[in-house]
C-alpha positions as CSV (number, residue, x, y, z in Angstrom):
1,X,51.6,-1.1,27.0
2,X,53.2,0.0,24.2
3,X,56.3,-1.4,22.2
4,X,59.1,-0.9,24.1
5,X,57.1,0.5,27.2
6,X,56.5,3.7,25.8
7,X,53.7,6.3,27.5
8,X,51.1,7.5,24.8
9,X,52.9,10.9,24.3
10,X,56.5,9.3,24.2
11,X,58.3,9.8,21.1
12,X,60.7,6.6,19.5
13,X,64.6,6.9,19.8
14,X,65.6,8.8,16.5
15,X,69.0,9.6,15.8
16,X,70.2,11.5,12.3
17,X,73.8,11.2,11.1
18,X,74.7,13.8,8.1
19,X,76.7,13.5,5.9
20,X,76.4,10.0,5.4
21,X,77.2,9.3,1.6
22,X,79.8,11.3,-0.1
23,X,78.2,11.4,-3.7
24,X,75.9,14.3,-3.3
25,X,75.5,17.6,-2.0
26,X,73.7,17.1,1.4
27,X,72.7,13.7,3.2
28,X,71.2,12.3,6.1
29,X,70.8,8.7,7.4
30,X,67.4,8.9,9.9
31,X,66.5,6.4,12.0
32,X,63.5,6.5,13.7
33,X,62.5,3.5,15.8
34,X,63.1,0.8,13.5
35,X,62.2,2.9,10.7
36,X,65.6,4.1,8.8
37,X,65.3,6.5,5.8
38,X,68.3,7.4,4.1
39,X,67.8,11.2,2.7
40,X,70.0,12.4,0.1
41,X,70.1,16.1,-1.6
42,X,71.8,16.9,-5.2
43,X,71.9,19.8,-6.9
44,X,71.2,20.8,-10.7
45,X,71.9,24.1,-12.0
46,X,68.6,24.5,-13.6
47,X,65.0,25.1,-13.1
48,X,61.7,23.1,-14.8
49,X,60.7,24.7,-17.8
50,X,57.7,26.3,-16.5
51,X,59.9,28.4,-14.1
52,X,62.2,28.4,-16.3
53,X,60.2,31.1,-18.4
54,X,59.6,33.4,-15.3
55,X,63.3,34.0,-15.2
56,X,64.3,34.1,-11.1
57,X,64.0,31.9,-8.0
58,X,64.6,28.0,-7.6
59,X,62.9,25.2,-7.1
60,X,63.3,21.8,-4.7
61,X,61.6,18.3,-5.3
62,X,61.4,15.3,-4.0
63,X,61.2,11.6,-5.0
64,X,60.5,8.7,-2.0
65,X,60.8,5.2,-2.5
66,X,60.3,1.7,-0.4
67,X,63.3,-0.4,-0.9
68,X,62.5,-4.1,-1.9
69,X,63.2,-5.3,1.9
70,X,61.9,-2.6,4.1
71,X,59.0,-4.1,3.9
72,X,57.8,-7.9,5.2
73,X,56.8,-9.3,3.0
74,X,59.3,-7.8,0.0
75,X,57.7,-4.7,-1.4
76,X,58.4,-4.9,-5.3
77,X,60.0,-2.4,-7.0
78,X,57.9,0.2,-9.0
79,X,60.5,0.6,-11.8
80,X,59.5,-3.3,-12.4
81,X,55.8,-2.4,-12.3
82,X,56.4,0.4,-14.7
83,X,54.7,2.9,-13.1
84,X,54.8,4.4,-9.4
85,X,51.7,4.0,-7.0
86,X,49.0,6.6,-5.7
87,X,50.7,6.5,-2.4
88,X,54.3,6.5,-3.5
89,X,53.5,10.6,-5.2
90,X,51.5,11.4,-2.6
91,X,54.0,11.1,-0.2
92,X,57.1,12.7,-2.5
93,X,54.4,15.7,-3.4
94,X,54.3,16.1,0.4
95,X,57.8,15.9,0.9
96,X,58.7,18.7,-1.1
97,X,56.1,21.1,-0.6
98,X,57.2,20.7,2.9
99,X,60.6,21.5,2.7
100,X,59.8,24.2,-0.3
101,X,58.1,25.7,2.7
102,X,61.1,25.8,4.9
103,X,62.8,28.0,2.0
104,X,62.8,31.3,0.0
105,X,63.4,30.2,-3.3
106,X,63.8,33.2,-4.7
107,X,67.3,33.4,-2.8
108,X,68.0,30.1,-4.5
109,X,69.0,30.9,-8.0
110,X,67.8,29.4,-11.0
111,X,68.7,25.8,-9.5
112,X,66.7,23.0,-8.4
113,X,67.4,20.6,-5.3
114,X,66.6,16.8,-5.3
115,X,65.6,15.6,-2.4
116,X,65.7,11.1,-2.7
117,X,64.3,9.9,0.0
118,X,64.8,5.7,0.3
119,X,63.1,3.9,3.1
120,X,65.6,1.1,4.1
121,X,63.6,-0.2,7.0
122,X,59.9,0.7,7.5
123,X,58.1,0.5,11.4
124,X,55.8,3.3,10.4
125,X,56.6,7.2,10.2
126,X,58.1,6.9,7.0
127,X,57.2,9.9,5.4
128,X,57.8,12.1,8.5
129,X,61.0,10.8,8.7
130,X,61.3,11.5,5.1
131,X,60.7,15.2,6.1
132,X,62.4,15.7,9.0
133,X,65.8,13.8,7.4
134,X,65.3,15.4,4.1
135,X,65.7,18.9,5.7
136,X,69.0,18.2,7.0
137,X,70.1,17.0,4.0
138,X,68.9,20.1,2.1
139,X,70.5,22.2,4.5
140,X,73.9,20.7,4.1
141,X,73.3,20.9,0.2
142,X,72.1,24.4,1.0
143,X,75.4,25.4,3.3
144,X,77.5,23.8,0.3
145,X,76.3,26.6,-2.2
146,X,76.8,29.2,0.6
147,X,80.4,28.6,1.2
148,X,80.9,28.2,-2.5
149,X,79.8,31.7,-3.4
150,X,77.4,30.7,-5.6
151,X,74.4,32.2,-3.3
152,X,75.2,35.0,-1.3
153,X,72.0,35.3,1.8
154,X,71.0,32.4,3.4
155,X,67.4,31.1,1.8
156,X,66.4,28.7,4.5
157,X,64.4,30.5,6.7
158,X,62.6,28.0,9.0
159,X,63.5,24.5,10.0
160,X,60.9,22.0,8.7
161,X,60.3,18.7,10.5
162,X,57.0,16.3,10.8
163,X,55.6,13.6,13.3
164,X,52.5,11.0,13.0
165,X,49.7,10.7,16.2
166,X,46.7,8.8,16.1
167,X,44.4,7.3,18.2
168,X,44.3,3.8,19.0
169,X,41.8,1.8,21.0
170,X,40.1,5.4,22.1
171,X,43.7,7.0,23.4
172,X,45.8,9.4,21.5
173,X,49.3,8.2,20.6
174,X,51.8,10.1,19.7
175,X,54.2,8.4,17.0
176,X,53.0,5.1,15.4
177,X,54.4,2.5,14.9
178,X,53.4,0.4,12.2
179,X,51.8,-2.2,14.7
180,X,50.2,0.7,15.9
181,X,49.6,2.4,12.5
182,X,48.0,-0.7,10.8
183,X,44.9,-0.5,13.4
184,X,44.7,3.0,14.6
185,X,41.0,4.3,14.3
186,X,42.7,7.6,13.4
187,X,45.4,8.4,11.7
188,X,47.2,12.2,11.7
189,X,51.0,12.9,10.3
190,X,51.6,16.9,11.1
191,X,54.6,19.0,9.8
192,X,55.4,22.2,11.1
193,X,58.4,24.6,10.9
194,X,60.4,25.9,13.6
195,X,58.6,29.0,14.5
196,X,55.4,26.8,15.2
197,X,53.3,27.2,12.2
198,X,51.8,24.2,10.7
199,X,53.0,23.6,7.1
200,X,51.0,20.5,6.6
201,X,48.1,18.5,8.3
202,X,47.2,15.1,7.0
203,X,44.3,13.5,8.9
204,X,42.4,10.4,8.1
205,X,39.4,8.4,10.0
206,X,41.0,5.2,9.1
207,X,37.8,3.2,11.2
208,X,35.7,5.4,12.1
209,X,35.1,9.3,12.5
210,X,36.6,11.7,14.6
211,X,35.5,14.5,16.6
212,X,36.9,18.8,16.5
213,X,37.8,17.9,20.0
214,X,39.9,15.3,19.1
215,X,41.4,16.7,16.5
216,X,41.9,19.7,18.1
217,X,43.8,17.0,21.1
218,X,46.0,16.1,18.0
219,X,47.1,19.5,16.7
220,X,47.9,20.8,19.9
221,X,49.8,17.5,21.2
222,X,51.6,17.5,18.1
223,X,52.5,21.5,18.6
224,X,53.9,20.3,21.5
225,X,55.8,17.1,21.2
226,X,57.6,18.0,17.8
227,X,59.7,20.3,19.2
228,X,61.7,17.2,20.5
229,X,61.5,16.2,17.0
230,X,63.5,19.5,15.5
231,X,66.1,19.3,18.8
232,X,67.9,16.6,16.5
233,X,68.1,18.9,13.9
234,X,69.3,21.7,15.5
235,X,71.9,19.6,17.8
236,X,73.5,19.3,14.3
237,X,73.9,22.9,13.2
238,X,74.9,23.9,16.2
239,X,77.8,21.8,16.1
């Protein structure tokens, strides 16, 4: 039995609120389970050098971060350690090249979107949650340079969202927790766009190996079962 009383392809609760702090141009508070993300989007009028040079299109990066308490025991800041960890840009490199993928930069302008990504609570999912709460906050940021004039065509063309499955104890589970995360022989966090193509595919034999049958179980489980995931996100455009 799983936390809660979950069935193996049952997603967590997750609810998104936008709009949640006022000093920036898009955010999103996501809470996933007990995981809680708070994703926030600001917007500079200017490009890195190096695209820059090429003279057209826009760019949008992330940064992701584990508050001191999310974590039990207390995760220590990296600014204190001087120096962020392996996983930390791993996960913000993900984090924008999935949202990047969600939008045609060129329609962007010479501008560049930040994407902070701060993990208030962590129960596993964090950068999925970082993906699919990041989006909405683009978006917003995104609909702010729309009704301001300063872009004319819309350059979001897909919604992008993520979700993590692994298998535990020999069954495939869709959306870890971190009880769950912490011993899964397998561990898989997929993100997709809204027109069903896969944008990313992270897959890891944490214990063991796993076979193309099983992963092929995962990819098309995850097709599946993250289209609840991008319902949130639409419920609030649609508003």
């Amino acid at each position: 039995m799983r936390n809660g009383g979950r069935k193996s392809d049952e997603l967590r609760k997750i609810r998104i609120v936008p709009d949640y702090i006022r000093n920036c141009d898009g955010s999103a508070l996501i809470e996933w389970g007990n995981t809680k993300v708070l994703c926030a989007a600001s917007i500079e009028e200017k490009v890195p050098l190096w695209l820059e040079k090429e003279g057209e299109g826009g760019w949008i990066t992330a940064e992701y971060s584990l508050l001191p308490a999310s974590t039990n025991p207390r995760s220590q800041r990296e600014s204190s350690k001087g120096r962020q960890s392996g996983r930390t840009l791993e996960i913000q490199r993900l984090i924008g090249r999935s949202l990047r993928a969600g939008v045609d930069l060129n329609l962007l302008g010479q501008r560049t979107i930040w994407v902070d990504c701060d993990v208030l609570q962590a129960d596993g999912g964090t950068r999925v949650a970082s993906v699919t709460g990041g989006f909405v906050a683009m978006r917003l940021a995104v609909n702010k340079l729309i009704r301001s004039g300063k872009i004319r065509k819309d350059p979001v063309i897909s919604h992008v969202a993520g979700l993590s499955l692994g298998y535990v104890g020999g069954e495939l589970l869709v959306d870890l927790d971190y009880s769950e995360d912490s011993k899964a022989d397998v561990d898989c966090n997929i993100v997709m766009n809204s027109r069903g193509e896969f944008i990313e595919i992270q897959g890891t034999g944490e214990r063991g190996t796993f076979s193309k049958n099983e992963f092929d179980g995962i990819i098309a489980v995850a097709a599946e079962k993250i289209e609840n995931v991008f319902k949130y996100q639409f419920l609030i455009f649609e508003k």
